[in-house]
N, C-alpha and C positions, 0 to 999 in steps of 0.2 A: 286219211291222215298223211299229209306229207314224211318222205322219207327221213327228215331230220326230225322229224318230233318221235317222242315216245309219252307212254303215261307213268303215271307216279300217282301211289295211291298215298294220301296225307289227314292221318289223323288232327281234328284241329278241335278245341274245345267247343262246345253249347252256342257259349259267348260269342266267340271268334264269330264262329258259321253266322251265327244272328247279326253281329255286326258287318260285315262280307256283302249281306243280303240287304242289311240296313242301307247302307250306302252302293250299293248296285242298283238297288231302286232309285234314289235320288238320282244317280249320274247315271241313270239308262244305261249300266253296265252288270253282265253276269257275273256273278260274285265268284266263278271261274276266271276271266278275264281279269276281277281287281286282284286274285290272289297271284297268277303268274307273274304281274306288273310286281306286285308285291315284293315277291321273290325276286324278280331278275333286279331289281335297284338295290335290293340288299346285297344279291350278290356280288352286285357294283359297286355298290361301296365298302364291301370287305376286301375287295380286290385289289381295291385300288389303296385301302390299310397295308396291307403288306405288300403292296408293289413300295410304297415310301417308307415302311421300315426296312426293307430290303435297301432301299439306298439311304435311309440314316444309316444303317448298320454298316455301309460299305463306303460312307464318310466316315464314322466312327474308327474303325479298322486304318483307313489309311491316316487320320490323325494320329493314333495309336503309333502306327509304324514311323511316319515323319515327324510327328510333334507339332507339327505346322496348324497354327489357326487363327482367324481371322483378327487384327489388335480390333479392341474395342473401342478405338477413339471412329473407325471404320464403321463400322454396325452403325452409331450415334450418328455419324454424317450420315449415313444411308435410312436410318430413320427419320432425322429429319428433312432429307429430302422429299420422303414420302409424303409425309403431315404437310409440310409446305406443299407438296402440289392436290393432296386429298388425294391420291392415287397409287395403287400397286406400280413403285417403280423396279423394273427386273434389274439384279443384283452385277455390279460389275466388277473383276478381277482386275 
């Protein structure tokens, strides 16, 4: 075992293990391997939940403090820019 790995013992229902197994046969994977993938995208995407309430929360606070926020006629141009080109346009100050 490489030095950065350790184990973790993980109780998982009947189901789960059956389903794990189910689809590790299909994709010629050990249903150790689907459940690590499993876990590290979860914990990729929680991570990345509070890495962006962390900066709503730290937009929020300096609104708060300045009052300062975007006029809405702004947003509306900036929307329809988007629809007009069909594409994520990144946001300008």
């Amino acid at each position: 075992m490489p030095e950065d790995e350790t184990t973790m013992g993980l109780k998982v229902s009947k189901n789960t293990k059956q389903r794990l197994k189910a689809l590790g046969e299909l994709r010629d994977r050990s249903p150790h391997y689907l459940a690590l993938r499993a876990l590290e995208r979860y914990l990729d995407e929680e991570e990345e939940y509070e890495r962006q309430k962390r900066e709503d929360m730290a937009e929020w606070e300096e609104y708060l403090r300045t009052g300062e926020a975007i006029p809405g006629e702004r947003v509306v141009s900036w929307l329809k820019e988007m629809l007009a080109q069909r594409k994520y346009v990144e946001w300008r100050e």
